[in-house]
C-alpha positions in Angstrom: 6.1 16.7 24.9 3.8 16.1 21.8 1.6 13.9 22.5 0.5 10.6 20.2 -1.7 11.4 17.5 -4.4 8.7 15.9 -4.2 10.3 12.6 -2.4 12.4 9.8 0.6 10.6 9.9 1.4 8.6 6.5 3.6 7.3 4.1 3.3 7.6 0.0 4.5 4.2 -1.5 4.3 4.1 -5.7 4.6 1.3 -7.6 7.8 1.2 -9.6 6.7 1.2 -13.7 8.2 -2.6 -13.8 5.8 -3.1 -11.0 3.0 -1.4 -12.3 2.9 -2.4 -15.5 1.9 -6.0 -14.7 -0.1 -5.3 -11.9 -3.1 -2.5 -10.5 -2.8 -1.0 -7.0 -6.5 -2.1 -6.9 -5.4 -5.5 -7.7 -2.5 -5.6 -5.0 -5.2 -4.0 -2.4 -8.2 -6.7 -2.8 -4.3 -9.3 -1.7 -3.8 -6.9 0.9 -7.4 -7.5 2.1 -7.3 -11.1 2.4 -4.3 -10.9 4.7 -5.4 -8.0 7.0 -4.2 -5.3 5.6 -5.9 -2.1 4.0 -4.3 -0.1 1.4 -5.9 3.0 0.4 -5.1 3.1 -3.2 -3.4 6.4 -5.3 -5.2 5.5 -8.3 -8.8 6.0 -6.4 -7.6 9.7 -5.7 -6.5 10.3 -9.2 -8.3 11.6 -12.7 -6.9 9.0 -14.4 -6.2 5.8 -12.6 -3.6 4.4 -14.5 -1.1 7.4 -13.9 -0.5 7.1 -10.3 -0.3 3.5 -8.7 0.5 2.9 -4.9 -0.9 3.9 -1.6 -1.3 6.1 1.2 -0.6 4.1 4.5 -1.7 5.4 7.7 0.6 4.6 10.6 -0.2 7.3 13.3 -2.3 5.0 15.4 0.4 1.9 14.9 3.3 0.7 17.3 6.7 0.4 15.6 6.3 -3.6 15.8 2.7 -3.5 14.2 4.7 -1.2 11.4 7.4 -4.0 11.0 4.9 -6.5 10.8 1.9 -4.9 8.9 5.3 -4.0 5.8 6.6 -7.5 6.0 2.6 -9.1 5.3 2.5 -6.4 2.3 5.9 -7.2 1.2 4.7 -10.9 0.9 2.3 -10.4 -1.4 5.1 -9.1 -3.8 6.7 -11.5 -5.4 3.1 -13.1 -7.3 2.8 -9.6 -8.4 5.9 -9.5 -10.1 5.6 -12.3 -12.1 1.5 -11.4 -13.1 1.0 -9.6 -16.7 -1.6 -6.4 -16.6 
């Protein structure tokens, strides 16, 4: 048996160029805040920021329904995104 583990385990999401080229990660993570959520950006682990956009999400410590409900908050904040210019 292996037992459960509070961290190391995570997931790489990038921003698709459509995506990124009218909105930050940054931009999308200060959303993220407001509605509970914390996204730990790419571009903040990058040389240049502009080159990778997305994040690292951390889901070790997180039940499968706090998973399900934690992508449906950050899929929410989505759709304004798409329709922003950079």
């Amino acid at each position: 048996c292996i037992p459960r583990q509070e961290v190391g385990m995570n997931l790489t999401v990038t921003l698709n160029a459509q995506l990124s080229a009218r909105v930050t990660d940054r931009a999308l993570a200060v959303r993220a805040e407001k509605i509970g959520l914390v996204l730990h950006t790419l571009s903040s682990q990058a040389a240049r920021s502009r080159a990778h956009q997305g994040f690292l999400l951390g889901y070790a410590g997180a039940s499968e329904n706090e998973i399900t409900e934690g992508a449906a908050r950050l899929a929410s904040i989505l759709p304004a995104a798409r329709r922003e210019s950079a």
